[in-house]
C-alpha positions in Angstrom: 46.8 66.3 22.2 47.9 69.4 24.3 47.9 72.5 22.4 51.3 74.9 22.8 51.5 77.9 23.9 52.8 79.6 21.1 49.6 78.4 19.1 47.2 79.4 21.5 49.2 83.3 21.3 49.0 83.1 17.5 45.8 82.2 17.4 44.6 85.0 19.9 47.0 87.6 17.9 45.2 87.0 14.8 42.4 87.0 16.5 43.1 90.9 18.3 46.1 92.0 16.3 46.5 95.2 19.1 46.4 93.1 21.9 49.0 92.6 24.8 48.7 89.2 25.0 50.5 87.0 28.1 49.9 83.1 28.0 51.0 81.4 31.4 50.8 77.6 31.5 48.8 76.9 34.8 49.9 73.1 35.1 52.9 72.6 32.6 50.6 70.1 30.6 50.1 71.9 27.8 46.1 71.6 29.1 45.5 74.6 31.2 46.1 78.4 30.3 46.0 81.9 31.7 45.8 84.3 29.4 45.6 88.0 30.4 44.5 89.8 26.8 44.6 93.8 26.7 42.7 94.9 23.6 41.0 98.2 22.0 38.5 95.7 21.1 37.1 95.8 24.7 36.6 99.2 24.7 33.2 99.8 26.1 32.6 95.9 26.0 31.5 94.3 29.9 33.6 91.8 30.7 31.3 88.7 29.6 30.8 90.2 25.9 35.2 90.4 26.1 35.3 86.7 26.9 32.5 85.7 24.6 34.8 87.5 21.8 37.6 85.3 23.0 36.0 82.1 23.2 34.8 82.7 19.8 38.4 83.0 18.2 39.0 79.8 20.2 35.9 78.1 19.4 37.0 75.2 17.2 39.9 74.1 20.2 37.8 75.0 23.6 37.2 71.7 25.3 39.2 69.8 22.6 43.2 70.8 22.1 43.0 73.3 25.2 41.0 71.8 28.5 41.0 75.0 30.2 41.4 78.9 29.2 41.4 81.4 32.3 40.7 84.7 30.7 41.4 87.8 32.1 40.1 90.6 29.6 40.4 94.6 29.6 40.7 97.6 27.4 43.8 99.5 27.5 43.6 101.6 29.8 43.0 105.3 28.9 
């Protein structure tokens, strides 16, 4: 069962309260995200450590409820 957008945003804002969070829904299935997350979490943080953060919040629906996840990660910039 496709997981909605809104979900996968809630889950990531609870995840990185702070966060600028856009969700964009690469094949209108419900299957396959973009999500660009903006975080003071990331401070400092190369960008594999920033995803492995993300696919931690997301760990109990990766590969199950949502397919795919294209991240793009970052600090806010300064």
């Amino acid at each position: 069962m496709p997981m909605p957008a809104a979900d996968l945003e809630s889950r990531l804002r609870a995840a990185f309260p702070d966060a600028e969070i856009t969700i964009t829904d690469l094949a209108g299935d419900g299957d396959h995200y973009k999500a660009r997350i903006v975080s003071s979490q990331f401070q400092g943080l190369p960008r594999v450590r920033q995803h492995q953060l993300v696919n931690k919040a997301l760990a109990d629906v990766l590969g199950g409820a949502l397919h795919a996840l294209a991240l793009e990660t970052a600090a806010p910039a300064a």
